[in-house]
N, C-alpha and C positions, 0 to 999 in steps of 0.2 A: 504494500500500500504506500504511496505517495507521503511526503511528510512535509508539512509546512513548519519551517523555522522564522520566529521572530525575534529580533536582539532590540533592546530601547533602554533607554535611559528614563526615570520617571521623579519627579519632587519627594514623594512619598510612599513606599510599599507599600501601609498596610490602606492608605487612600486608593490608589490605584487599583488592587486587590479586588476592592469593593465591587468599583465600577465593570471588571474584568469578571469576576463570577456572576454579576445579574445581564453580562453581555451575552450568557452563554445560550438562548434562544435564537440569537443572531450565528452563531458559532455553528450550533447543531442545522438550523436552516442550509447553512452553507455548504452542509457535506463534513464539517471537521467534529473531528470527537477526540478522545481521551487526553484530554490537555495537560501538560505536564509544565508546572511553571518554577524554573530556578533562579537563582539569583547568583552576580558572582561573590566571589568569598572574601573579595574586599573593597565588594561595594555592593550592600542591598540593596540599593536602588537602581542598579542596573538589572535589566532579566533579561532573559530569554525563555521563550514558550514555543513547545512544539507541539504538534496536533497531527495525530493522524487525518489524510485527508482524502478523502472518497472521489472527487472531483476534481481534477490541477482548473479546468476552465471555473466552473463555481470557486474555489480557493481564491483564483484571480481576482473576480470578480469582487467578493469579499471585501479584498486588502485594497480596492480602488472607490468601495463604498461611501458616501456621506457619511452614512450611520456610522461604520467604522471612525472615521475622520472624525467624528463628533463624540463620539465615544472616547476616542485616546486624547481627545482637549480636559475632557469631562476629568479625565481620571489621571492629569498633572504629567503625561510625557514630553521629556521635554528638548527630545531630538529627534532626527530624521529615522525611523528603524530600519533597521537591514532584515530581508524578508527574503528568505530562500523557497523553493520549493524543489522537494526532492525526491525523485525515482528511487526504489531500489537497486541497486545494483545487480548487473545479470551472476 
């Protein structure tokens, strides 16, 4: 299965957090499920979340959203995110 990786920098985890688990109707519409969200180890307010993703075209989609884009203002990121989408490997 396809995997979307997201990296961002954000004001605040556990604010962000918030807004990121009541996005998850938007996330499941999309095709993406099992969302695994980390942080690095010396800086909690950077993450990275990956999602498994059902769809790369709907994924796209997704990450080009308003609602997206208004969602990550919502919830204090406060950089550009780096957004992979990834094949498995043969």
């Amino acid at each position: 299965m396809p995997l979307l990786v997201v990296r961002h920098k954000v004001k605040d985890y556990a604010a962000w957090k918030k807004v990121f688990d009541g996005h998850k109707g938007a996330q499941t519409a999309a095709g993406l499920s099992n969302p695994r969200v980390y942080v690095f180890a010396d800086n909690p307010n950077e993450t990275v979340v990956l999602f498994d993703a059902a769809d790369i075209g709907r994924a796209k989609a997704f990450g080009a959203s308003p609602d997206l884009k208004a969602a990550m203002e919502r919830s204090g990121v406060t950089d550009k995110p780096d957004v992979y989408l990834l094949n498995p490997a043969p």
